[in-house]
TORDOPA-511477 format. One record per residue (C-alpha): x, y, z; residue in three letters. Coordinates in nm, 3 decimals, padded with zeros to 5 digits. Example, Ala and Ser with C-alpha at 12.3 -4.5 7.8 and 13.67 -1.06 7.14 Angstrom:
! residues 2
[atom [01.230,-00.450,00.780],ALA]
[atom [01.367,-00.106,00.714],SER]
! end
This chain:
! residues 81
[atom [00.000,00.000,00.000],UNK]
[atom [00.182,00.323,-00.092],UNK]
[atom [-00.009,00.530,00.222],UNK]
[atom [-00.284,00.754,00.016],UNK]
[atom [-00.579,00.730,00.165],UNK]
[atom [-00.877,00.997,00.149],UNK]
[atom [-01.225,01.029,00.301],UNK]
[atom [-01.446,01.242,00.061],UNK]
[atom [-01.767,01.366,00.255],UNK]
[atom [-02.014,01.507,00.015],UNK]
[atom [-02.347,01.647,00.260],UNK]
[atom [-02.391,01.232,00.372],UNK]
[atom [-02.212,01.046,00.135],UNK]
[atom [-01.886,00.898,00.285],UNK]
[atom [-01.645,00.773,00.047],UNK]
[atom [-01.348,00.572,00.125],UNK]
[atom [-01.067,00.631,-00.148],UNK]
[atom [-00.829,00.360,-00.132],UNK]
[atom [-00.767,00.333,-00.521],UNK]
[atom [-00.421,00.270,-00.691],UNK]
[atom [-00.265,00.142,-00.341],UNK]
[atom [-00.183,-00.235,-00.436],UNK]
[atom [-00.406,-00.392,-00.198],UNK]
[atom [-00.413,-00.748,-00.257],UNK]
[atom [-00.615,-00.838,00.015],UNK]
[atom [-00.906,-00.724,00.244],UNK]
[atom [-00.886,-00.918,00.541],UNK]
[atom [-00.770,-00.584,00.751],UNK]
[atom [-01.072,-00.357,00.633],UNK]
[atom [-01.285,-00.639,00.811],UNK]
[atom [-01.138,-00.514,01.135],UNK]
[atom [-01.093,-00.149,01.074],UNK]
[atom [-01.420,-00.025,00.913],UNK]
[atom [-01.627,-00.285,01.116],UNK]
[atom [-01.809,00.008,01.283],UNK]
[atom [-01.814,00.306,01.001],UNK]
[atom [-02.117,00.346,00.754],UNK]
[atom [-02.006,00.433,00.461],UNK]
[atom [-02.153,00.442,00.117],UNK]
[atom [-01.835,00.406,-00.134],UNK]
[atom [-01.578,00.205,-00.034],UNK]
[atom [-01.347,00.269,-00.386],UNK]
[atom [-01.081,00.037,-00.457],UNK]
[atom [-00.997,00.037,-00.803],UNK]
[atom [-00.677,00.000,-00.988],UNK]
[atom [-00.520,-00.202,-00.708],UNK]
[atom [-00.395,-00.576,-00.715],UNK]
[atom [-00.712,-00.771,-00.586],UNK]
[atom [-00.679,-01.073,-00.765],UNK]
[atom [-00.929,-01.362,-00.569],UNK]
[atom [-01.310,-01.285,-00.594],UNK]
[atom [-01.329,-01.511,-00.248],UNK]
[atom [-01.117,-01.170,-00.087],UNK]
[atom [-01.432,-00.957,-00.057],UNK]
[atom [-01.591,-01.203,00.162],UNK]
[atom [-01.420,-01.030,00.416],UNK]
[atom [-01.634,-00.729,00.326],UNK]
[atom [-01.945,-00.926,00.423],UNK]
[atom [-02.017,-00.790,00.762],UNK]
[atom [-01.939,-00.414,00.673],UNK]
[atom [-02.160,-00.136,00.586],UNK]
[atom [-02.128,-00.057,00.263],UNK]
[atom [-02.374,00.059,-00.041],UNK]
[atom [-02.150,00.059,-00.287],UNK]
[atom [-01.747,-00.093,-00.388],UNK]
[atom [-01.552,00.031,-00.694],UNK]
[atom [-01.364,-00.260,-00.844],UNK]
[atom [-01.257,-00.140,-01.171],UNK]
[atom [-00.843,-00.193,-01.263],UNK]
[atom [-00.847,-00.519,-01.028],UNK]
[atom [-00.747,-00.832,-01.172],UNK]
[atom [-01.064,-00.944,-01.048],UNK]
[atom [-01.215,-00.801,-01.281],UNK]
[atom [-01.077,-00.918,-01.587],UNK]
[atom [-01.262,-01.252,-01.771],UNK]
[atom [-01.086,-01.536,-01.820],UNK]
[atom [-01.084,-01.681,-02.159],UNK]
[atom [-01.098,-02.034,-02.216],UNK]
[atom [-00.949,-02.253,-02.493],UNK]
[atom [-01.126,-02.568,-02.627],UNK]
[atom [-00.895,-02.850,-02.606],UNK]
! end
């Protein structure tokens, strides 16, 4: 993680910028933003790689995750043998 980190509070929309900080996982935001509502939680262009990461997200309060520029996020192609 290269350390930038913003909250963006627009009237009562809290957005969590953690973009372009090459998380891989998420286990730690389970722990640290068990308590905080928050309605973006943006983590695009970073290195999540495993869909299964996010289930630590499952207990948090969030409307709304930005995913886009993950690895993730990219479809694998397949080749008939």
């Amino acid at each position: 993680m290269n350390g930038y980190v913003s909250l963006k509070k627009t009237g009562s929309c809290k957005v969590f910028d953690f973009s372009s900080n090459e998380i891989e996982v998420l286990e730690p935001f389970s722990k640290k933003l068990y308590d905080i509502c928050m309605d973006v939680l943006d983590l695009r262009h970073n290195e999540i790689k495993e869909l299964d990461e996010f289930q630590h997200l499952k207990e948090l309060n969030i409307r709304q995750i930005l995913l886009k520029g993950n690895p993730c996020c990219t479809i694998a192609k397949f080749e008939e043998k």
